[in-house]
PyMOL Python script that loads the backbone (N, CA, C, O; Angstrom):
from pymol import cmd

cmd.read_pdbstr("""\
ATOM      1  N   UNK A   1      85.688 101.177  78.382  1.00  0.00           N
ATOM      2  CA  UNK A   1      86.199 100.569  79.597  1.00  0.00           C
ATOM      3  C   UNK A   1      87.718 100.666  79.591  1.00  0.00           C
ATOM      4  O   UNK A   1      88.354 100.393  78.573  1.00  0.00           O
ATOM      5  N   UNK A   2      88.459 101.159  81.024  1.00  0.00           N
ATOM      6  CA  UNK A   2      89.873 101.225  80.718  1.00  0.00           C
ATOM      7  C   UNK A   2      90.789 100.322  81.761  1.00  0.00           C
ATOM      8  O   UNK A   2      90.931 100.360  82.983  1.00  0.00           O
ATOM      9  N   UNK A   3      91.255  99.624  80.881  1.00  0.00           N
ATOM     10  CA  UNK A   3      91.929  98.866  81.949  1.00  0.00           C
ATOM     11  C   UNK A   3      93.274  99.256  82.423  1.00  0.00           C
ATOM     12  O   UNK A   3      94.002  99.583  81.485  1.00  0.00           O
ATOM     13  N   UNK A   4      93.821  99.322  83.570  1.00  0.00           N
ATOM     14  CA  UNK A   4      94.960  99.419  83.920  1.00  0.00           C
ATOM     15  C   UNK A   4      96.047  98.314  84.073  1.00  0.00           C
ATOM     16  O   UNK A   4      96.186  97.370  84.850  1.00  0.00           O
ATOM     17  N   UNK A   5      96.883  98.888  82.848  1.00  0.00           N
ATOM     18  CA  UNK A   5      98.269  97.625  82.537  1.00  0.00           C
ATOM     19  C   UNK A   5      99.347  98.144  83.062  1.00  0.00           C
ATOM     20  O   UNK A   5      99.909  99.056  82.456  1.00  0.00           O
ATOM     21  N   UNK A   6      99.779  97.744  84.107  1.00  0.00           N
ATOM     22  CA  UNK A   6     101.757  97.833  84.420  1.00  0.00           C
ATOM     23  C   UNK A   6     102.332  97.155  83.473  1.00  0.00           C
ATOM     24  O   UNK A   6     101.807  96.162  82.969  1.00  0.00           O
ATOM     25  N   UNK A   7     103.566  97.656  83.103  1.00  0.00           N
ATOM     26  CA  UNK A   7     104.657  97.181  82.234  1.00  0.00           C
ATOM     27  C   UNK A   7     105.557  97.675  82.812  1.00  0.00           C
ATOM     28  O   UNK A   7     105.338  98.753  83.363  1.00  0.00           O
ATOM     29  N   UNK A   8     107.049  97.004  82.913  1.00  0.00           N
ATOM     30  CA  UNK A   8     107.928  97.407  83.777  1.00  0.00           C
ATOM     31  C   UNK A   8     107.898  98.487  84.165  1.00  0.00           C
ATOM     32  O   UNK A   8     107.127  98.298  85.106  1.00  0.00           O
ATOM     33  N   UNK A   9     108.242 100.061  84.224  1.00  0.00           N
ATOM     34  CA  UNK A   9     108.109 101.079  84.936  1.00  0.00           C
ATOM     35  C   UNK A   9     107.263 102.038  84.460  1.00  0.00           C
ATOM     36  O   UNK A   9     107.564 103.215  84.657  1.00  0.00           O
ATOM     37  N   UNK A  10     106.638 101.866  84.092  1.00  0.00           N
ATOM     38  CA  UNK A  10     105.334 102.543  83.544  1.00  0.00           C
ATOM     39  C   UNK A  10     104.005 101.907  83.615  1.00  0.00           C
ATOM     40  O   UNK A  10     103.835 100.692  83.707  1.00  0.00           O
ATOM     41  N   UNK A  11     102.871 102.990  83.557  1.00  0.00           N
ATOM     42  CA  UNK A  11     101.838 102.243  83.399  1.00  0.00           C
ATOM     43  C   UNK A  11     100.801 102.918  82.163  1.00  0.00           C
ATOM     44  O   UNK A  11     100.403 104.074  82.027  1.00  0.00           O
ATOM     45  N   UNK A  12     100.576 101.811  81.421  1.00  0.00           N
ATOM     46  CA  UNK A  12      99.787 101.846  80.075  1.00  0.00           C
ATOM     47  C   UNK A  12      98.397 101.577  80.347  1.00  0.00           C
ATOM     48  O   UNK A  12      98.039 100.759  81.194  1.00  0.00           O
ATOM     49  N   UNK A  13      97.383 102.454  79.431  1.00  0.00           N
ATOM     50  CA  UNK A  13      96.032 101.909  79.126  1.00  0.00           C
ATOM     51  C   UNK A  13      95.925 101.767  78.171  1.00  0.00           C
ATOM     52  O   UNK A  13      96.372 102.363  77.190  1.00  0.00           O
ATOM     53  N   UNK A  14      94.921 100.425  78.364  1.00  0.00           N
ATOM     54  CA  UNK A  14      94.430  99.864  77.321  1.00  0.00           C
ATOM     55  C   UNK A  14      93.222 100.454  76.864  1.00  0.00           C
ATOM     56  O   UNK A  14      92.895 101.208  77.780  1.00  0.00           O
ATOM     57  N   UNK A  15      92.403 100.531  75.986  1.00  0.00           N
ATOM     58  CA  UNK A  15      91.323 101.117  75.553  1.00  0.00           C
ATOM     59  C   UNK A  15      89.966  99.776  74.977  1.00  0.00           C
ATOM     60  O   UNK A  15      90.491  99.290  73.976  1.00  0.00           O
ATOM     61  N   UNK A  16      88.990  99.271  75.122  1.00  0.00           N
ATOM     62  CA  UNK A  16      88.109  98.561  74.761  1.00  0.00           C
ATOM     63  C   UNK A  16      87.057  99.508  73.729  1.00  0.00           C
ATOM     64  O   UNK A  16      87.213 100.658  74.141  1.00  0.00           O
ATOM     65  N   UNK A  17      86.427  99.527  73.001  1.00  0.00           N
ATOM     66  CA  UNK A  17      85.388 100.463  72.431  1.00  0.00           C
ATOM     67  C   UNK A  17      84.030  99.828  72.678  1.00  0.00           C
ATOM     68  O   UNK A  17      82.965 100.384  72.409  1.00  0.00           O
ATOM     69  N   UNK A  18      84.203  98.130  73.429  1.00  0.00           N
ATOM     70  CA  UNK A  18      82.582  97.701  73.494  1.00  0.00           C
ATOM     71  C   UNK A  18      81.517  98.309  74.475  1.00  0.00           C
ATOM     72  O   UNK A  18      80.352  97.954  74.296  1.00  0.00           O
ATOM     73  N   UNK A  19      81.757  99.073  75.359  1.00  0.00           N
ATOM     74  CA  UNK A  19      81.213 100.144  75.718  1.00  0.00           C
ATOM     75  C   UNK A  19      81.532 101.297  76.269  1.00  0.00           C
ATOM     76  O   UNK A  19      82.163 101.464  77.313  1.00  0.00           O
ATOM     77  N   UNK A  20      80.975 102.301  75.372  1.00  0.00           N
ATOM     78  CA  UNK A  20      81.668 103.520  75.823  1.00  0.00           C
ATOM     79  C   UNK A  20      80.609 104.619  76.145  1.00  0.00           C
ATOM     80  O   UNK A  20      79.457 104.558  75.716  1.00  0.00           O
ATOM     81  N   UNK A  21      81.148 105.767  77.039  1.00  0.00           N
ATOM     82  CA  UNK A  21      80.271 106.606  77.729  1.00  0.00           C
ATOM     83  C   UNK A  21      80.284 107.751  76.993  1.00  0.00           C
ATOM     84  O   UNK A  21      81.184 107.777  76.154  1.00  0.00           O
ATOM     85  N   UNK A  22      79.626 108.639  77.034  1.00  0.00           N
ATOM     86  CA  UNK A  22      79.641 109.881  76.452  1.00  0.00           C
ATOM     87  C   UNK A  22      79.440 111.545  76.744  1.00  0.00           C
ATOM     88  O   UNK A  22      78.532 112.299  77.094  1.00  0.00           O
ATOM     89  N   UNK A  23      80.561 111.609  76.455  1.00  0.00           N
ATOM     90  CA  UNK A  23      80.601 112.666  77.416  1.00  0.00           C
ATOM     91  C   UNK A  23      81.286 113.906  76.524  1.00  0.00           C
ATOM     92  O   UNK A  23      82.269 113.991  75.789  1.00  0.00           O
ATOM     93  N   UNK A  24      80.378 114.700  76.922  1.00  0.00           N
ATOM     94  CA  UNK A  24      80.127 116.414  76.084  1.00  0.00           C
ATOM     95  C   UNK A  24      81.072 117.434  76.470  1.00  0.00           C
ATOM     96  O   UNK A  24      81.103 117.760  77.656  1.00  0.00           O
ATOM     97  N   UNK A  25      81.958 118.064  75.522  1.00  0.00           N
ATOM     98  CA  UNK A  25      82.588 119.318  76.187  1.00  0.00           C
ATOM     99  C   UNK A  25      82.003 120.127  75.576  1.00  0.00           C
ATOM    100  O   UNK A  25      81.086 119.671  74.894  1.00  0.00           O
ATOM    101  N   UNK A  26      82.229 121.671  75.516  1.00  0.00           N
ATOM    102  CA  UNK A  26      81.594 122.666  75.519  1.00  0.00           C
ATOM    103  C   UNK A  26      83.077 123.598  75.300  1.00  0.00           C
ATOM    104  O   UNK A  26      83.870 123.974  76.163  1.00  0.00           O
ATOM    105  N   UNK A  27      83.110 123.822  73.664  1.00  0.00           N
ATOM    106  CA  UNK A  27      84.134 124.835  73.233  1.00  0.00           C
ATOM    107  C   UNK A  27      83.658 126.190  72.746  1.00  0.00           C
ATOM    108  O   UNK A  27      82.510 126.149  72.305  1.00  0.00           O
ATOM    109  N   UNK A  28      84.286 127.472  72.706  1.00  0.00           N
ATOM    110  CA  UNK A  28      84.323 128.705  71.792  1.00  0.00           C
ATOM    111  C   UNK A  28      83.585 128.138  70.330  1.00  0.00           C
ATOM    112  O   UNK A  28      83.817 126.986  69.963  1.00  0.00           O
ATOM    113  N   UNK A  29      82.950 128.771  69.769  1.00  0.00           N
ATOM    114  CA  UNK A  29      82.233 128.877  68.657  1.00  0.00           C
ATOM    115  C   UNK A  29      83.357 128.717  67.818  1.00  0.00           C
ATOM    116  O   UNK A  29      83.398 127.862  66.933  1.00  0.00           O
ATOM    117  N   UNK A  30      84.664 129.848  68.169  1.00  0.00           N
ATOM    118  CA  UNK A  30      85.651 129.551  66.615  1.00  0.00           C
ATOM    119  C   UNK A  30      86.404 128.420  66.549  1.00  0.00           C
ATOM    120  O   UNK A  30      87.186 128.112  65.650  1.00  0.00           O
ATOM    121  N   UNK A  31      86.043 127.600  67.884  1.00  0.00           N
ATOM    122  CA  UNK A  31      87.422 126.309  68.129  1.00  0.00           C
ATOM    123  C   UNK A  31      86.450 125.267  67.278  1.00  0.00           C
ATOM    124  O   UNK A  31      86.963 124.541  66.426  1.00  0.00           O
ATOM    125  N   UNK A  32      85.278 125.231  67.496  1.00  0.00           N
ATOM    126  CA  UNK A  32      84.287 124.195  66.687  1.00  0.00           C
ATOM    127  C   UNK A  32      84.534 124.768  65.040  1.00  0.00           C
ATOM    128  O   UNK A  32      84.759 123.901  64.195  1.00  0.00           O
ATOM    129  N   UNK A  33      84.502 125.813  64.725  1.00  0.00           N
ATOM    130  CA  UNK A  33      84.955 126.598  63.226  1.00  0.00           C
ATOM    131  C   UNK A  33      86.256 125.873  62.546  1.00  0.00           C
ATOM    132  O   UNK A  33      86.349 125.405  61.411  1.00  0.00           O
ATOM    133  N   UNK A  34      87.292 125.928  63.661  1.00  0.00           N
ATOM    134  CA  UNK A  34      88.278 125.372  63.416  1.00  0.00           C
ATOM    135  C   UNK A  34      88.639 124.347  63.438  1.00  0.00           C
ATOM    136  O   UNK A  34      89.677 124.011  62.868  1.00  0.00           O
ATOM    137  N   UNK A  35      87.827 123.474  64.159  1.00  0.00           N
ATOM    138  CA  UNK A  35      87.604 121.541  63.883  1.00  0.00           C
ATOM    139  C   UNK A  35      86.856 121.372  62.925  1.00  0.00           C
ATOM    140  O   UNK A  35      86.854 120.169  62.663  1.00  0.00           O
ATOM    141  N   UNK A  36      86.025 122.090  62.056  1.00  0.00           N
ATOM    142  CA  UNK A  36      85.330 121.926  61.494  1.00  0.00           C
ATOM    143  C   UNK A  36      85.943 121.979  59.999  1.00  0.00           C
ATOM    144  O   UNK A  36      85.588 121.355  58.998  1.00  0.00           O
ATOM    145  N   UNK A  37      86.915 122.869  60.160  1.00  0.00           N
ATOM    146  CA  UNK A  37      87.973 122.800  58.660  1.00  0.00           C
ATOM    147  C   UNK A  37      88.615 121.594  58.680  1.00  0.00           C
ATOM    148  O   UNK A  37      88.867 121.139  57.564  1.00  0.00           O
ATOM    149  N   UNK A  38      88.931 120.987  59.563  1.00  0.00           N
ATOM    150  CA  UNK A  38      89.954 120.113  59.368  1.00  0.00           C
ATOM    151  C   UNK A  38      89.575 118.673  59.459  1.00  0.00           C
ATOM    152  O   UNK A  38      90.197 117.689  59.062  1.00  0.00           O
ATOM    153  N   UNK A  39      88.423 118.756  60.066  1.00  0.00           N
ATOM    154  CA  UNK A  39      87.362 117.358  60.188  1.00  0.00           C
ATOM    155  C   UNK A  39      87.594 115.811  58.900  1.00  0.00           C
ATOM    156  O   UNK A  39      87.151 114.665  58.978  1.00  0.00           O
ATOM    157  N   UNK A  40      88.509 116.512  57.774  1.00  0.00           N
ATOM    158  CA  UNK A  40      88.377 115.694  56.425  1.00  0.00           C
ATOM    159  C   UNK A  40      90.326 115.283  57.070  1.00  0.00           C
ATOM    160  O   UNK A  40      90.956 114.407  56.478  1.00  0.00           O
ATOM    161  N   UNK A  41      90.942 116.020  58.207  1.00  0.00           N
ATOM    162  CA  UNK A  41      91.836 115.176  58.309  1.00  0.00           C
ATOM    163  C   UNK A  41      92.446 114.919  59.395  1.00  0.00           C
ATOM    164  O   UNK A  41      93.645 114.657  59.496  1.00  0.00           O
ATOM    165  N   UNK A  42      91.176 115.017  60.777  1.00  0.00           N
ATOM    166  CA  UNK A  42      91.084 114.908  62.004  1.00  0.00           C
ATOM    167  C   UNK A  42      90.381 114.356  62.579  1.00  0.00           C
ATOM    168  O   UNK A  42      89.397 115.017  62.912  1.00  0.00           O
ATOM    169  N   UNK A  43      90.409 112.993  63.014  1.00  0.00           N
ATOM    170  CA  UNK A  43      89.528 112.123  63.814  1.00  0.00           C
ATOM    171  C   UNK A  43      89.274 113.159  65.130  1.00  0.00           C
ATOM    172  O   UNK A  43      90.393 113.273  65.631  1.00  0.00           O
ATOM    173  N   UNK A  44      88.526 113.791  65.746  1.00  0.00           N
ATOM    174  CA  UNK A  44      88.194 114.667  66.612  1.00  0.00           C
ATOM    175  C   UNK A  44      88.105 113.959  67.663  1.00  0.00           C
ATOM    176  O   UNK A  44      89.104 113.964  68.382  1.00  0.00           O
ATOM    177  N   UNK A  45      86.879 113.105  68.117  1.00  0.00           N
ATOM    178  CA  UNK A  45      86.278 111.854  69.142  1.00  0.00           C
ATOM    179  C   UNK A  45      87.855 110.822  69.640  1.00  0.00           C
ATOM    180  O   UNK A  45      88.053 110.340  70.755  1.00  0.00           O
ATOM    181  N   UNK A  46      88.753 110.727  68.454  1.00  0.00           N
ATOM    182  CA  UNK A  46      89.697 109.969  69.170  1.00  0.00           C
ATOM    183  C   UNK A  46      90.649 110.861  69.525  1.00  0.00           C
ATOM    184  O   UNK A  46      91.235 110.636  70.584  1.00  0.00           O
ATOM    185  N   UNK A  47      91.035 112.100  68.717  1.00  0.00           N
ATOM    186  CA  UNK A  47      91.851 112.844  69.611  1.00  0.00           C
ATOM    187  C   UNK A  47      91.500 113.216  71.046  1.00  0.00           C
ATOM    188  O   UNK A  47      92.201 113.040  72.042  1.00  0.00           O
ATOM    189  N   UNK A  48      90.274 113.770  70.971  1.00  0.00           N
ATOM    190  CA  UNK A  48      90.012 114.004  72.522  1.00  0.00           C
ATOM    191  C   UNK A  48      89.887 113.068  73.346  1.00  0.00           C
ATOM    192  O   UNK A  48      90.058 113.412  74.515  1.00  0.00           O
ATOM    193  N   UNK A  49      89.497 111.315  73.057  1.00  0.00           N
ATOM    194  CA  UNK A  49      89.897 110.213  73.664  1.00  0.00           C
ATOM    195  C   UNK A  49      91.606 110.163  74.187  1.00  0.00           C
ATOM    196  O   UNK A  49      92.005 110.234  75.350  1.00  0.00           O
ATOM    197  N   UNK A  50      92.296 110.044  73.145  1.00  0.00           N
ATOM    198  CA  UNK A  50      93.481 110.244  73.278  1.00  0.00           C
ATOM    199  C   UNK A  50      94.305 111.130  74.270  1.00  0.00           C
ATOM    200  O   UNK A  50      95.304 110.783  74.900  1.00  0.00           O
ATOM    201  N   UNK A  51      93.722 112.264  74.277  1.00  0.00           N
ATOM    202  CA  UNK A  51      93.842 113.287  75.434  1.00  0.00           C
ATOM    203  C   UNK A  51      93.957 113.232  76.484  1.00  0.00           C
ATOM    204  O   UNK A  51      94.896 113.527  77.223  1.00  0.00           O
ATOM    205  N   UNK A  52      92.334 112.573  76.776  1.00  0.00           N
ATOM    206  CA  UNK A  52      91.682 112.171  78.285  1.00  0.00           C
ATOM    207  C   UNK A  52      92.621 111.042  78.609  1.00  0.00           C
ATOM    208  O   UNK A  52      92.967 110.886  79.780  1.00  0.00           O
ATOM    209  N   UNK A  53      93.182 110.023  77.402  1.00  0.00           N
ATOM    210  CA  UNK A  53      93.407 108.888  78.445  1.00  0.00           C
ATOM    211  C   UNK A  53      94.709 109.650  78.720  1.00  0.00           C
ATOM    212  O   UNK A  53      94.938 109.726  79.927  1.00  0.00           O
ATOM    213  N   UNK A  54      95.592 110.214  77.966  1.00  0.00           N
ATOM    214  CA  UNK A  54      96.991 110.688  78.087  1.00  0.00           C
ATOM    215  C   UNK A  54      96.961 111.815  79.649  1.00  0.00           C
ATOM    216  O   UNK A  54      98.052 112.042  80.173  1.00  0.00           O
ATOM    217  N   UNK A  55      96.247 112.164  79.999  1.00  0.00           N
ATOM    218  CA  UNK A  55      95.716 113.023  81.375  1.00  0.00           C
ATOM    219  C   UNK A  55      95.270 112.005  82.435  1.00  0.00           C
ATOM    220  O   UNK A  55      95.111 112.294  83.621  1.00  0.00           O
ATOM    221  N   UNK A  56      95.089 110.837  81.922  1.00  0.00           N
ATOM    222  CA  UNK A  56      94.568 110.231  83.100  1.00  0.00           C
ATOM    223  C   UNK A  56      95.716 109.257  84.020  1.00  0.00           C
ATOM    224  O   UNK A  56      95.749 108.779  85.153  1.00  0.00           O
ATOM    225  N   UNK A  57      96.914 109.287  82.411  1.00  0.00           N
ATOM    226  CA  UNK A  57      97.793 108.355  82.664  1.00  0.00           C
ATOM    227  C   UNK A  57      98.675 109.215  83.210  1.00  0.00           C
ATOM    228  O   UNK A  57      99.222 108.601  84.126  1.00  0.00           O
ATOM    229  N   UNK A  58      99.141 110.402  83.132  1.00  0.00           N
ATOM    230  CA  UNK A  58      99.809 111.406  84.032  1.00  0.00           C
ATOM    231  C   UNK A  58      99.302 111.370  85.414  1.00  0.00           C
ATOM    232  O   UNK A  58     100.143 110.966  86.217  1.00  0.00           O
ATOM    233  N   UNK A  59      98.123 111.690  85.925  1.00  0.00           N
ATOM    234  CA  UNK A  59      97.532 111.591  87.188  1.00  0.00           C
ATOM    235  C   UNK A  59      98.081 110.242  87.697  1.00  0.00           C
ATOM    236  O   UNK A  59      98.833 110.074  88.657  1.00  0.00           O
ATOM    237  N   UNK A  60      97.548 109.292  86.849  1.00  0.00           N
ATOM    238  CA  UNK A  60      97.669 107.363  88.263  1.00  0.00           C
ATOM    239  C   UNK A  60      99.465 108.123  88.050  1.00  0.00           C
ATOM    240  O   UNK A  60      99.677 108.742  89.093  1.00  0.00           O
ATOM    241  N   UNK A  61     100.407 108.219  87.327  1.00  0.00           N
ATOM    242  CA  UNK A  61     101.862 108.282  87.723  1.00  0.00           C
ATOM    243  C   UNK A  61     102.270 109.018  89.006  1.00  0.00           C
ATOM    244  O   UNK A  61     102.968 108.518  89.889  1.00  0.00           O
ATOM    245  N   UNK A  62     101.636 110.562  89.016  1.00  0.00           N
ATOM    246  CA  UNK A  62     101.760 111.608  89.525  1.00  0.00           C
ATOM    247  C   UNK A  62     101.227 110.503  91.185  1.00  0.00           C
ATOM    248  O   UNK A  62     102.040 110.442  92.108  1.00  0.00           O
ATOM    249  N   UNK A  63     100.379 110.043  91.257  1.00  0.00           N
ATOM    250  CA  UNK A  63      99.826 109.351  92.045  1.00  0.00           C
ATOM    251  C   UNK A  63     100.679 108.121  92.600  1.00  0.00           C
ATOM    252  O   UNK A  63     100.619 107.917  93.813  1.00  0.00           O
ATOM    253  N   UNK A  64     101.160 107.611  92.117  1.00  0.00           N
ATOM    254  CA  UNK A  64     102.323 106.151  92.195  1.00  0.00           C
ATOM    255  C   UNK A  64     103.495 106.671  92.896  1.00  0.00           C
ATOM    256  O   UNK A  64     104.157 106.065  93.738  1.00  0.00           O
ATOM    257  N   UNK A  65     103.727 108.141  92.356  1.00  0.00           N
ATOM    258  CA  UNK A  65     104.906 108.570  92.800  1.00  0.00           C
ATOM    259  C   UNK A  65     105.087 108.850  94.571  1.00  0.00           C
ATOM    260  O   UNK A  65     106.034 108.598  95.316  1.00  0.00           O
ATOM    261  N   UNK A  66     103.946 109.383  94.800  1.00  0.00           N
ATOM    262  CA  UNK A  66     103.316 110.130  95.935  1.00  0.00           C
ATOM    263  C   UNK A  66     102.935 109.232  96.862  1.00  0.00           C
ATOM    264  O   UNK A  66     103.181 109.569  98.020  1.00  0.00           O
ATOM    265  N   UNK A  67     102.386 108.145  96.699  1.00  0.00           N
ATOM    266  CA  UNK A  67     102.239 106.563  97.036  1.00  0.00           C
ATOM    267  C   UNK A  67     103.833 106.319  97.604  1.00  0.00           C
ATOM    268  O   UNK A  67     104.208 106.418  98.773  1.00  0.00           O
ATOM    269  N   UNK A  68     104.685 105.953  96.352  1.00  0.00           N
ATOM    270  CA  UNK A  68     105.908 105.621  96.644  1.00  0.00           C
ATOM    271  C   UNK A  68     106.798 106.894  97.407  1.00  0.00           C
ATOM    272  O   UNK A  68     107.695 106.484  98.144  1.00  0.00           O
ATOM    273  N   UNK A  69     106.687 107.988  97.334  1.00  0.00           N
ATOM    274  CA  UNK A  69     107.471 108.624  98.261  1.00  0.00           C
ATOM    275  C   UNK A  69     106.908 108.525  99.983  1.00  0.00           C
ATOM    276  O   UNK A  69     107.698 108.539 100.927  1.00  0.00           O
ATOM    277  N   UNK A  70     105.382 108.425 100.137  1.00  0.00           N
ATOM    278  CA  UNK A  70     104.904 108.209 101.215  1.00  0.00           C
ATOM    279  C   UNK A  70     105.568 107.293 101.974  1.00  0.00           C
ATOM    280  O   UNK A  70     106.143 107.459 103.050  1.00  0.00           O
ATOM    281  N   UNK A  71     105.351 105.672 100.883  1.00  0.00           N
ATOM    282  CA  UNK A  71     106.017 104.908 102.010  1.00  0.00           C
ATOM    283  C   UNK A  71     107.733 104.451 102.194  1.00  0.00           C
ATOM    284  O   UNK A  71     108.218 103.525 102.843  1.00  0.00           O
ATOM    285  N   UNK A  72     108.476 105.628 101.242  1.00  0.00           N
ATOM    286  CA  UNK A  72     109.543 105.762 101.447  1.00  0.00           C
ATOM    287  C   UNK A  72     109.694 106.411 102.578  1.00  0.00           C
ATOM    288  O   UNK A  72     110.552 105.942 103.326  1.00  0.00           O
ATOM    289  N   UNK A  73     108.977 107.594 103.034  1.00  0.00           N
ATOM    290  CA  UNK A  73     109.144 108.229 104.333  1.00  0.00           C
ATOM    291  C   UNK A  73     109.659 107.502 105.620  1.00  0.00           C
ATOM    292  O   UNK A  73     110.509 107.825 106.450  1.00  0.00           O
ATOM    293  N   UNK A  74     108.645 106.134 105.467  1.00  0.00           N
ATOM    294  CA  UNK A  74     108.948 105.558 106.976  1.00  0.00           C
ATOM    295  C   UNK A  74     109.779 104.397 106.614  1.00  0.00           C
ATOM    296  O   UNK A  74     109.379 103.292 106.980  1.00  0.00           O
ATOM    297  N   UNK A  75     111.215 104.513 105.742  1.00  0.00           N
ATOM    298  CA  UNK A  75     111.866 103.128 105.910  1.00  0.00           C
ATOM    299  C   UNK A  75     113.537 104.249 106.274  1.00  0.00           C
ATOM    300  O   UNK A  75     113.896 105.360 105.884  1.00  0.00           O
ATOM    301  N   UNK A  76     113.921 103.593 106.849  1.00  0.00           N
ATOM    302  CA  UNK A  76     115.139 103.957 107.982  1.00  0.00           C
ATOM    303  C   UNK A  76     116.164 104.316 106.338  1.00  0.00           C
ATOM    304  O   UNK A  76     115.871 103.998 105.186  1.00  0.00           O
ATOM    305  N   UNK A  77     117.149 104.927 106.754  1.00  0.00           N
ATOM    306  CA  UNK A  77     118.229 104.784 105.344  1.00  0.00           C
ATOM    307  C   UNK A  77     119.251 104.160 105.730  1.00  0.00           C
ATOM    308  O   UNK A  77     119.660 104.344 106.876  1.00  0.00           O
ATOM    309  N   UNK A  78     119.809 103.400 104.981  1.00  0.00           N
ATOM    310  CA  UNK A  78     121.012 102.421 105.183  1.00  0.00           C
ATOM    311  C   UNK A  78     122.168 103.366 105.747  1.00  0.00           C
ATOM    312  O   UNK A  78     122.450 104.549 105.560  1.00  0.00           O
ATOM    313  N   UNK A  79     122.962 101.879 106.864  1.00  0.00           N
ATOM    314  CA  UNK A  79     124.071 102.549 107.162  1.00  0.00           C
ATOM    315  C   UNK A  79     125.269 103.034 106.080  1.00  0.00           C
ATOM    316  O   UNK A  79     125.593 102.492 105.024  1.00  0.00           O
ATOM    317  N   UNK A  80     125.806 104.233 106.709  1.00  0.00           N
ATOM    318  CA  UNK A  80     126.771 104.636 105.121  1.00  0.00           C
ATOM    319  C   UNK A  80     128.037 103.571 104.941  1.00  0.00           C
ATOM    320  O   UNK A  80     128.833 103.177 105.794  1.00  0.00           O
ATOM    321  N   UNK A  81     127.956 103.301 103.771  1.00  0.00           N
ATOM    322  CA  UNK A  81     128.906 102.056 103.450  1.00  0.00           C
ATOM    323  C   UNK A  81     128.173 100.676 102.903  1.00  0.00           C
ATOM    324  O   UNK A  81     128.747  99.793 102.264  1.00  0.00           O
ATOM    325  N   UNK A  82     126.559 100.685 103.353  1.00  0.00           N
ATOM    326  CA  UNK A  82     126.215  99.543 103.032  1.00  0.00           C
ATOM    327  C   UNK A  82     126.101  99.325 101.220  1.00  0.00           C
ATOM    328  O   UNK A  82     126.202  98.304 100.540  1.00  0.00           O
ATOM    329  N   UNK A  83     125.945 100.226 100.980  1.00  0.00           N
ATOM    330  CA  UNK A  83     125.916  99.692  99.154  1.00  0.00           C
ATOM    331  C   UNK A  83     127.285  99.288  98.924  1.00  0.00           C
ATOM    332  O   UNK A  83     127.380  98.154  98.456  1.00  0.00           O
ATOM    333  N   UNK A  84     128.714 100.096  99.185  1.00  0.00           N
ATOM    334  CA  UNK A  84     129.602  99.165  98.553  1.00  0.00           C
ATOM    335  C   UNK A  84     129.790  98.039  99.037  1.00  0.00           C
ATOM    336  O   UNK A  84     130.126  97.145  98.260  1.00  0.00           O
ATOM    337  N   UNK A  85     129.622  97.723 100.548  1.00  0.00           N
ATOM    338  CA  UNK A  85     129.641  96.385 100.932  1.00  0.00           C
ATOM    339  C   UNK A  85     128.836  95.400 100.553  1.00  0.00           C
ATOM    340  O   UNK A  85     129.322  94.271 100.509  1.00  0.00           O
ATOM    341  N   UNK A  86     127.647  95.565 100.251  1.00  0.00           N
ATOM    342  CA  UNK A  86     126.599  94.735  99.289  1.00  0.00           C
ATOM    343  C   UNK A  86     127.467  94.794  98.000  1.00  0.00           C
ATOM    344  O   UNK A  86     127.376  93.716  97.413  1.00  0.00           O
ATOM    345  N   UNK A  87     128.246  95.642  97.377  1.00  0.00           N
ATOM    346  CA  UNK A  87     128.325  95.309  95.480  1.00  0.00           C
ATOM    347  C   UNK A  87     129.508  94.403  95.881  1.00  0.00           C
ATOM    348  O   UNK A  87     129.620  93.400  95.175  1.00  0.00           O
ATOM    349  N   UNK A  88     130.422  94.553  96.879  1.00  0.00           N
ATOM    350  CA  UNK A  88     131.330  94.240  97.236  1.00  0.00           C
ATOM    351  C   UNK A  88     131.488  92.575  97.748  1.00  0.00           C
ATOM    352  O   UNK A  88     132.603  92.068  97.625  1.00  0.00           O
ATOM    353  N   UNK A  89     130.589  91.914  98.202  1.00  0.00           N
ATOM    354  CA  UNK A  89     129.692  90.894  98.765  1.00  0.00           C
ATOM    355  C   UNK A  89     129.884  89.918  97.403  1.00  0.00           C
ATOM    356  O   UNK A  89     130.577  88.914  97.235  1.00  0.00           O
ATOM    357  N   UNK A  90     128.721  90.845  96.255  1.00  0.00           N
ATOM    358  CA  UNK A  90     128.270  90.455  95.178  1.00  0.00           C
ATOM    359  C   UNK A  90     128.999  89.594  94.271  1.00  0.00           C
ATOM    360  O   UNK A  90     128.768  88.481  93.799  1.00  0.00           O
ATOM    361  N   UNK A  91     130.125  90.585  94.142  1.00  0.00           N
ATOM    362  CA  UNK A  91     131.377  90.096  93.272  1.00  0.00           C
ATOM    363  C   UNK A  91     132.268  89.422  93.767  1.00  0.00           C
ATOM    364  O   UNK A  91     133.144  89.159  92.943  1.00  0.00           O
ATOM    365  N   UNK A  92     132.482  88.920  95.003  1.00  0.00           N
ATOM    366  CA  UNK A  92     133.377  88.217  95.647  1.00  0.00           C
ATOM    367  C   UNK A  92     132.679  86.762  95.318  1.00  0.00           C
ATOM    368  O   UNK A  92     133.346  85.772  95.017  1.00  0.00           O
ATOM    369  N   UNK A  93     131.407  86.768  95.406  1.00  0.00           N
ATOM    370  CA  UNK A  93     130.587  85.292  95.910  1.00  0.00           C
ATOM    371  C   UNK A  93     130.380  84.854  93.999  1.00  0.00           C
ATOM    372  O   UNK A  93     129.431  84.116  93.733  1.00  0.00           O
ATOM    373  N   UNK A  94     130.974  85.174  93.222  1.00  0.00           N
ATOM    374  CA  UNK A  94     130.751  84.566  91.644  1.00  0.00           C
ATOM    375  C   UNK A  94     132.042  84.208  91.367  1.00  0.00           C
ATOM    376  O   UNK A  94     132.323  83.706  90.278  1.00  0.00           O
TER     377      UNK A  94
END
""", "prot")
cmd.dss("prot")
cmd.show_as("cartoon", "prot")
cmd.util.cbc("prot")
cmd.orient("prot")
């Protein structure tokens, strides 16, 4: 089960192991040859966990971004001058 955690500008998953699904890939004969040497110092099942979630967490970003540029589209842009007059505002009023 994966839950989705925001943390300030990023977003992290969490991982649960109390139930999990299972799901089969299908490699070259020599890539299984070659997991198969190294099996004594390669958790396999969590690397490719690791993978999937690291691909999944690229996508929701890739996705957030696209989200956030969307509804940047429809907000007007400030008149020019308004940021220094806001920092300008800022530091006068302390």
């Amino acid at each position: 089960m994966l839950q989705l955690v925001y943390h300030k500008a990023y977003i992290r998953y969490t991982c649960w192991y109390t139930k999990l699904s299972v799901v089969s890939v299908k490699v070259p004969r020599w890539v299984k040859e070659k997991m198969k040497q190294y099996e004594n110092m390669v958790n396999w099942p969590e690397e490719i966990r690791k993978s999937i979630l690291a691909r999944l967490e690229e996508l929701e970003r890739k996705q957030a971004v696209e989200e956030a540029v969307k509804l940047l589209e429809n907000v007007r842009p400030a008149p020019l001058g308004t940021a220094a007059r806001l920092v300008r505002e800022d530091r006068e009023s302390h």
